[in-house]
Every structure is written in structure tokens, then in C-alpha cells.
mmCIF file of the N, C-alpha and C atoms, coordinates in Angstrom:
data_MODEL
# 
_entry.id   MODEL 
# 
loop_
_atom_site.group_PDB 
_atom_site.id 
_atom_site.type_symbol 
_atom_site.label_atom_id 
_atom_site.label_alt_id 
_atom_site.label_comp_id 
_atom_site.label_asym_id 
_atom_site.label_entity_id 
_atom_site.label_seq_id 
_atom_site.pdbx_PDB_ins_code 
_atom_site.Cartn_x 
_atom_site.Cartn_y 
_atom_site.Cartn_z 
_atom_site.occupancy 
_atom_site.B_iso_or_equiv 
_atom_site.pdbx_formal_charge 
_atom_site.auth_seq_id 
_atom_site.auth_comp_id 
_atom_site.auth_asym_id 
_atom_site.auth_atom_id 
_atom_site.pdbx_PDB_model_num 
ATOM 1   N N  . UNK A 1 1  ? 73.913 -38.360 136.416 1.00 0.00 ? 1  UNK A N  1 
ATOM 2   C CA . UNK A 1 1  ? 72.850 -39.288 136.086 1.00 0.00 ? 1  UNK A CA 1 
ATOM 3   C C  . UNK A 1 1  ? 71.802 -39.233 137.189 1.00 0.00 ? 1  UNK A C  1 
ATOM 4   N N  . UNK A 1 2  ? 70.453 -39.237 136.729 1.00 0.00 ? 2  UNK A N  1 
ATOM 5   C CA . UNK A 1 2  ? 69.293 -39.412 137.272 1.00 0.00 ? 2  UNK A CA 1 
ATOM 6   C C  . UNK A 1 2  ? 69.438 -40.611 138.811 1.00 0.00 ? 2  UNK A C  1 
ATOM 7   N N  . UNK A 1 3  ? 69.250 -40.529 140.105 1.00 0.00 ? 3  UNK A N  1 
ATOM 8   C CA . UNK A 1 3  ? 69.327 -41.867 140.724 1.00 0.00 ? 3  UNK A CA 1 
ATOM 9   C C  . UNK A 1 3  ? 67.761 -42.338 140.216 1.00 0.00 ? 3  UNK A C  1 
ATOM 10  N N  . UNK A 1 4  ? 66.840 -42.085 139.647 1.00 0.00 ? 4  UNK A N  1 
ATOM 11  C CA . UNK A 1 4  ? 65.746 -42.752 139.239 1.00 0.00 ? 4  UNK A CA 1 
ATOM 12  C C  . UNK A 1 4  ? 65.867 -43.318 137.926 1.00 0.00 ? 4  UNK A C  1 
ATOM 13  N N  . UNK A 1 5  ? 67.189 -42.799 137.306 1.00 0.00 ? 5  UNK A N  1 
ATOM 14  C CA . UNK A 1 5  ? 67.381 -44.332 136.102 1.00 0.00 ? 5  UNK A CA 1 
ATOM 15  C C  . UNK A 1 5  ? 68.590 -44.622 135.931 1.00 0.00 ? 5  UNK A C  1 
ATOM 16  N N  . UNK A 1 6  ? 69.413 -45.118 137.276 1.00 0.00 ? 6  UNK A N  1 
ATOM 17  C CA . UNK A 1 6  ? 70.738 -45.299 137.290 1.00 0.00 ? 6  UNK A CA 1 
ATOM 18  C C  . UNK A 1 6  ? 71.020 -46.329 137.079 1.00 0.00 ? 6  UNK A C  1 
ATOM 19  N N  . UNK A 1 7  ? 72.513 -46.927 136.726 1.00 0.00 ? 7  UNK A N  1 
ATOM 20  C CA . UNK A 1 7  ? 72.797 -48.357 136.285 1.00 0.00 ? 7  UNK A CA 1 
ATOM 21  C C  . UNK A 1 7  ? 73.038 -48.887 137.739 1.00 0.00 ? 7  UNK A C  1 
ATOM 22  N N  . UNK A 1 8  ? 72.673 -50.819 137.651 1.00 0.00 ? 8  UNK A N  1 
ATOM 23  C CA . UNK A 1 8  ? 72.770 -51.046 138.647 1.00 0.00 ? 8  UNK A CA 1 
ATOM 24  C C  . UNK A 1 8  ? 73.987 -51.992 138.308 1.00 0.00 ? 8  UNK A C  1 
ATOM 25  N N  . UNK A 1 9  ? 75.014 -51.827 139.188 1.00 0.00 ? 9  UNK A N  1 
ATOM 26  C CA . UNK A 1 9  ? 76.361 -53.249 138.503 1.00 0.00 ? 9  UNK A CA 1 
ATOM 27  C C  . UNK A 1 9  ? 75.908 -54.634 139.324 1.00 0.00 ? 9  UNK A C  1 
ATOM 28  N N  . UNK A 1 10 ? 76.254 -55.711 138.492 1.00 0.00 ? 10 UNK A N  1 
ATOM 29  C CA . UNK A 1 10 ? 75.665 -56.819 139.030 1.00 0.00 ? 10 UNK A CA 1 
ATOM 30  C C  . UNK A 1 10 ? 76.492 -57.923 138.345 1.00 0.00 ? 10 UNK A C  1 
ATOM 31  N N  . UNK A 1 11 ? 77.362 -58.715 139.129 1.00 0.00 ? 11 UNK A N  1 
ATOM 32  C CA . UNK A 1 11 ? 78.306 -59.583 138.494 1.00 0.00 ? 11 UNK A CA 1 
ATOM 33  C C  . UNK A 1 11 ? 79.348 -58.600 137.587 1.00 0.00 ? 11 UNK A C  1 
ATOM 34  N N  . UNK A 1 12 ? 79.742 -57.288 137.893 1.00 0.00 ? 12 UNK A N  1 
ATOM 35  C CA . UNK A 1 12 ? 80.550 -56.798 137.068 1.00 0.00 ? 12 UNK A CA 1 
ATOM 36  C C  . UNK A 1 12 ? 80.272 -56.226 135.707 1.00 0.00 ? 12 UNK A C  1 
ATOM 37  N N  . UNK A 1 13 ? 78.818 -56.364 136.022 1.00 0.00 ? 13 UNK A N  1 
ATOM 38  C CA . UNK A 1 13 ? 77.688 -56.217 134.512 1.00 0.00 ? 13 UNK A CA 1 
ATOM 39  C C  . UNK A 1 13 ? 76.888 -54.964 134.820 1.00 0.00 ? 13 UNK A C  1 
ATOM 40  N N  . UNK A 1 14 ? 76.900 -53.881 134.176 1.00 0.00 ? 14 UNK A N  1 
ATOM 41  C CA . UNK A 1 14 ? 75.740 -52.797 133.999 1.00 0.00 ? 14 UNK A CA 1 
ATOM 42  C C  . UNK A 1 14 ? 74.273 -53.118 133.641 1.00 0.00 ? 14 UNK A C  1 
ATOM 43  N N  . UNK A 1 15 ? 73.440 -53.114 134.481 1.00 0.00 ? 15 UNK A N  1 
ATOM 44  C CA . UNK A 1 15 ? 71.279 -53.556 134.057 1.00 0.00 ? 15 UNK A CA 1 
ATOM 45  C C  . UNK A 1 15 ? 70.995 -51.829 134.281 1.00 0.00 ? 15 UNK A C  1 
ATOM 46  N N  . UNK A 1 16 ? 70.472 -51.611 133.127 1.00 0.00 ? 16 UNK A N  1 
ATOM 47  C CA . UNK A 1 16 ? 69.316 -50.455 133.580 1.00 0.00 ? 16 UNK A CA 1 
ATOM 48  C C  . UNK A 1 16 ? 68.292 -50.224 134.106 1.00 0.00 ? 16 UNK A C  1 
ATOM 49  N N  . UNK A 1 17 ? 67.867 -49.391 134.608 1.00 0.00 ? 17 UNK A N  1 
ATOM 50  C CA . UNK A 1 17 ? 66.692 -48.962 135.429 1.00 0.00 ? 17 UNK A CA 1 
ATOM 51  C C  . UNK A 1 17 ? 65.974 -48.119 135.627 1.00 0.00 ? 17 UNK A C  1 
ATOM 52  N N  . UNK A 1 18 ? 64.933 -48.282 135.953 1.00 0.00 ? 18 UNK A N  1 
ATOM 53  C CA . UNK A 1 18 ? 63.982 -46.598 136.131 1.00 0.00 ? 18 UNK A CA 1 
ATOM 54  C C  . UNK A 1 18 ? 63.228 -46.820 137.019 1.00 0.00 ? 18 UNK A C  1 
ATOM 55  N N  . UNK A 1 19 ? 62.428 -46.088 137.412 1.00 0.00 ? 19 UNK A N  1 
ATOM 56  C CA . UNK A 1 19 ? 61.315 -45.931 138.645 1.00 0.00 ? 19 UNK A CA 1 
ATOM 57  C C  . UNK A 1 19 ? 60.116 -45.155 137.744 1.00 0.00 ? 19 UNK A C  1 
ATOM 58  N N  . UNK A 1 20 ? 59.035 -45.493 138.051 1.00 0.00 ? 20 UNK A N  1 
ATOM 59  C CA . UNK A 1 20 ? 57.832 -45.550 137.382 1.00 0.00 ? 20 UNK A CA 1 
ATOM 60  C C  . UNK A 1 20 ? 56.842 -45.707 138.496 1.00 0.00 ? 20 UNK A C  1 
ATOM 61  N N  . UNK A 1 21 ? 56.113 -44.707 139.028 1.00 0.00 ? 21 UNK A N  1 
ATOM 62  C CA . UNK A 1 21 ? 55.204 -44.267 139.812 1.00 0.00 ? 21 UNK A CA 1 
ATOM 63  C C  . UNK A 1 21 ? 55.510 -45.388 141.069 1.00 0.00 ? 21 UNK A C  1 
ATOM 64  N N  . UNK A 1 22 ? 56.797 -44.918 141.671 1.00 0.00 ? 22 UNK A N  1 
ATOM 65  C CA . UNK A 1 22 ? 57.280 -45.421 142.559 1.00 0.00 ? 22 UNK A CA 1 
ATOM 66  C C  . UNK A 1 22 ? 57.536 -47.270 142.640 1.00 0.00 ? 22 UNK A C  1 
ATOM 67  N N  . UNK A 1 23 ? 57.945 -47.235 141.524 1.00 0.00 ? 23 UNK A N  1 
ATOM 68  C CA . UNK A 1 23 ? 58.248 -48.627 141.682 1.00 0.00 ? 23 UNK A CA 1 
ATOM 69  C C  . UNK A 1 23 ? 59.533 -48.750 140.734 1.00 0.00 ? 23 UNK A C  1 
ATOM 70  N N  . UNK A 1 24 ? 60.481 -49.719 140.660 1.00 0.00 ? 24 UNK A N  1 
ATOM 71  C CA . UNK A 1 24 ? 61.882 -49.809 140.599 1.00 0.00 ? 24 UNK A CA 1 
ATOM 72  C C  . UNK A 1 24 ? 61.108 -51.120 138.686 1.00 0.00 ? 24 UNK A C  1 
ATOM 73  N N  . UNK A 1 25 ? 62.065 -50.634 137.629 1.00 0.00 ? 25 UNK A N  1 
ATOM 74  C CA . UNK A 1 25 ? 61.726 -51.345 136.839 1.00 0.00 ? 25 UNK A CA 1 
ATOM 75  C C  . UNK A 1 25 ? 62.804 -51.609 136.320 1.00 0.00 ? 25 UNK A C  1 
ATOM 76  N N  . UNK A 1 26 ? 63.757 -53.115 135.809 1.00 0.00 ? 26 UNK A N  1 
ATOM 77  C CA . UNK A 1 26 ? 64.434 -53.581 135.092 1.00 0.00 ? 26 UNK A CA 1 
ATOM 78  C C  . UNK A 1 26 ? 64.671 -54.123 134.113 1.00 0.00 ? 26 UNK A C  1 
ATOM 79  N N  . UNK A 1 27 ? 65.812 -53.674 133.146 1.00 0.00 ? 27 UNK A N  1 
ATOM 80  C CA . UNK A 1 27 ? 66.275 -54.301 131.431 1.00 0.00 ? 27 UNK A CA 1 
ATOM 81  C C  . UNK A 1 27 ? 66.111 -55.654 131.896 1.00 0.00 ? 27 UNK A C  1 
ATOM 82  N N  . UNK A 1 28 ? 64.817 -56.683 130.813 1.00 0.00 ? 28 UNK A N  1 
ATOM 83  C CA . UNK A 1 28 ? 64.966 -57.856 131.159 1.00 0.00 ? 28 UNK A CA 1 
ATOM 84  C C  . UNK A 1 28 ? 66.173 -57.925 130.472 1.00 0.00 ? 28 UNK A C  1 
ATOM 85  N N  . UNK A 1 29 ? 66.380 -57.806 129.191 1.00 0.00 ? 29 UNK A N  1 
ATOM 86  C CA . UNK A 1 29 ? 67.529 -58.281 128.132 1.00 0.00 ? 29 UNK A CA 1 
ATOM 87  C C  . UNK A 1 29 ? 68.466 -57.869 129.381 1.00 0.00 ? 29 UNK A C  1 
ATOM 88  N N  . UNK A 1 30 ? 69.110 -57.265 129.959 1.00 0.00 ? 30 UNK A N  1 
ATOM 89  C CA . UNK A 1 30 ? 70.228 -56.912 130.583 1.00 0.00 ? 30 UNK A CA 1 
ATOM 90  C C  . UNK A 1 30 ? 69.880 -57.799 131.638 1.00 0.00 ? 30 UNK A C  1 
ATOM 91  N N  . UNK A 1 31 ? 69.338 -58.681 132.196 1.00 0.00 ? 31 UNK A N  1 
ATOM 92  C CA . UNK A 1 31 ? 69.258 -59.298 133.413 1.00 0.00 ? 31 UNK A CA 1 
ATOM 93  C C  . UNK A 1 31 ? 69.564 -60.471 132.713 1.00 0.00 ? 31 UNK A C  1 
ATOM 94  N N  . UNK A 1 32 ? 69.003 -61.054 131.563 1.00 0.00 ? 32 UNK A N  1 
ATOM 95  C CA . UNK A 1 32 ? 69.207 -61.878 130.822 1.00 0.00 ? 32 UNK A CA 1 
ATOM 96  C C  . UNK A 1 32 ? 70.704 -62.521 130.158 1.00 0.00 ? 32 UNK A C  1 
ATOM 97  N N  . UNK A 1 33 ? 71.068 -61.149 129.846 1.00 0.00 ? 33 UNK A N  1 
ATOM 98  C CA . UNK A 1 33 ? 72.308 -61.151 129.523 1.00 0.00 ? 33 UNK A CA 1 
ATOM 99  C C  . UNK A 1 33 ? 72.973 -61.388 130.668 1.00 0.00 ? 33 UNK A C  1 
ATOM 100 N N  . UNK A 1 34 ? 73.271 -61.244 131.946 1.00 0.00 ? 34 UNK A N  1 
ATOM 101 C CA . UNK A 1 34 ? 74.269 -61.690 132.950 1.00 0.00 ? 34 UNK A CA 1 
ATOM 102 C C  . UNK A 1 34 ? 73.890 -62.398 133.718 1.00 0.00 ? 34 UNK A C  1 
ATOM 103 N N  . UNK A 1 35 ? 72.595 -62.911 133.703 1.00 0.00 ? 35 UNK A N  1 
ATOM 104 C CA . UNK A 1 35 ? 72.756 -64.478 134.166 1.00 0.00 ? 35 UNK A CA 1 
ATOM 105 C C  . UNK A 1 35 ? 73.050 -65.754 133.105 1.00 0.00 ? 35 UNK A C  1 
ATOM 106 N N  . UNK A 1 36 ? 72.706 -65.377 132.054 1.00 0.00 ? 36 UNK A N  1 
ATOM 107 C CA . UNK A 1 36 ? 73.257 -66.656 130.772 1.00 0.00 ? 36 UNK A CA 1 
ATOM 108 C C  . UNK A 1 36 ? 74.456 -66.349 130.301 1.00 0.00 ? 36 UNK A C  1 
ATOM 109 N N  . UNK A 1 37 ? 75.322 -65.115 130.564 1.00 0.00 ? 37 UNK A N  1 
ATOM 110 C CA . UNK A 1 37 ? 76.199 -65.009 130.428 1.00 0.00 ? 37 UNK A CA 1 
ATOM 111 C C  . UNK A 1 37 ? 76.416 -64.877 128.687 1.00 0.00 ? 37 UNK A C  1 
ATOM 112 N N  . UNK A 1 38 ? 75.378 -64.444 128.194 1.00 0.00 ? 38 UNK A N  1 
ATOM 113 C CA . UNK A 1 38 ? 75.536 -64.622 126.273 1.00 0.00 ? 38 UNK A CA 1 
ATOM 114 C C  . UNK A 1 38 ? 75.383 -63.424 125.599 1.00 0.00 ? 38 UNK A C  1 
ATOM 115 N N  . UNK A 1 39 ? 75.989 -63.265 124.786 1.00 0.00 ? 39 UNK A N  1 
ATOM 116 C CA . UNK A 1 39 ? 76.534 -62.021 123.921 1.00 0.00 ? 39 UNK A CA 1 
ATOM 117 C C  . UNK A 1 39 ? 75.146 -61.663 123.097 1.00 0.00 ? 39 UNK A C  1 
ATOM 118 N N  . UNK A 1 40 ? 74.582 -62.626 123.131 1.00 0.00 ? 40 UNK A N  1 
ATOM 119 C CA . UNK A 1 40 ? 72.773 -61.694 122.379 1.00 0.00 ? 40 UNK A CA 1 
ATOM 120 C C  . UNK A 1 40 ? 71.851 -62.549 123.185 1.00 0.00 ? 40 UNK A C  1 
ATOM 121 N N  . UNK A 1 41 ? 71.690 -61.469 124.119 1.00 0.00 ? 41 UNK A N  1 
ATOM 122 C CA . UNK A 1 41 ? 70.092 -62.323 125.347 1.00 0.00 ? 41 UNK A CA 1 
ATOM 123 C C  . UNK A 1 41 ? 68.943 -62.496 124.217 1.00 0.00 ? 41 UNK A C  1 
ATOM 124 N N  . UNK A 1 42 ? 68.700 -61.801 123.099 1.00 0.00 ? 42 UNK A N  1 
ATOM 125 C CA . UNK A 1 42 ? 67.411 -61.060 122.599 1.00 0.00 ? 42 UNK A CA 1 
ATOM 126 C C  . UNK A 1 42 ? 67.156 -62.503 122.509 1.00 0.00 ? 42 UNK A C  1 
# 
């Protein structure tokens, strides 16, 4: 896997990621999802 779109673990939880003209960008839904802790962030 790419380290410019690697998963980041967080609480035991996988968020995706990428880098985009040097800057670090994150799955809101996946950030969403492990701080509310809920089976559909959408």
C-alpha cells in the first residue's frame, strides 16, 4: 500500500487517507463513524 493513502488505526478503527498536493486528507464518514461509534455515520 501507497504510504500516501494508507489506513490510519484509531480507537481500533481503520480512517482512510490521502495526501493531495502535500497535505494529509481524511474519510469524514470514517472519522464519524469512530467517534459516534454508529454503524451508518452517513
Amino acid at each position: 500500500m501507497d504510504s500516501d493513502k494508507a489506513l490510519v488505526v484509531f480507537q481500533g478503527k481503520q480512517i482512510r487517507r490521502e495526501v493531495y498536493n502535500n497535505e494529509w486528507y481524511f474519510s469524514v464518514v470514517d472519522v464519524v463513524k469512530v467517534l459516534t461509534d454508529s454503524p451508518t455515520p452517513r
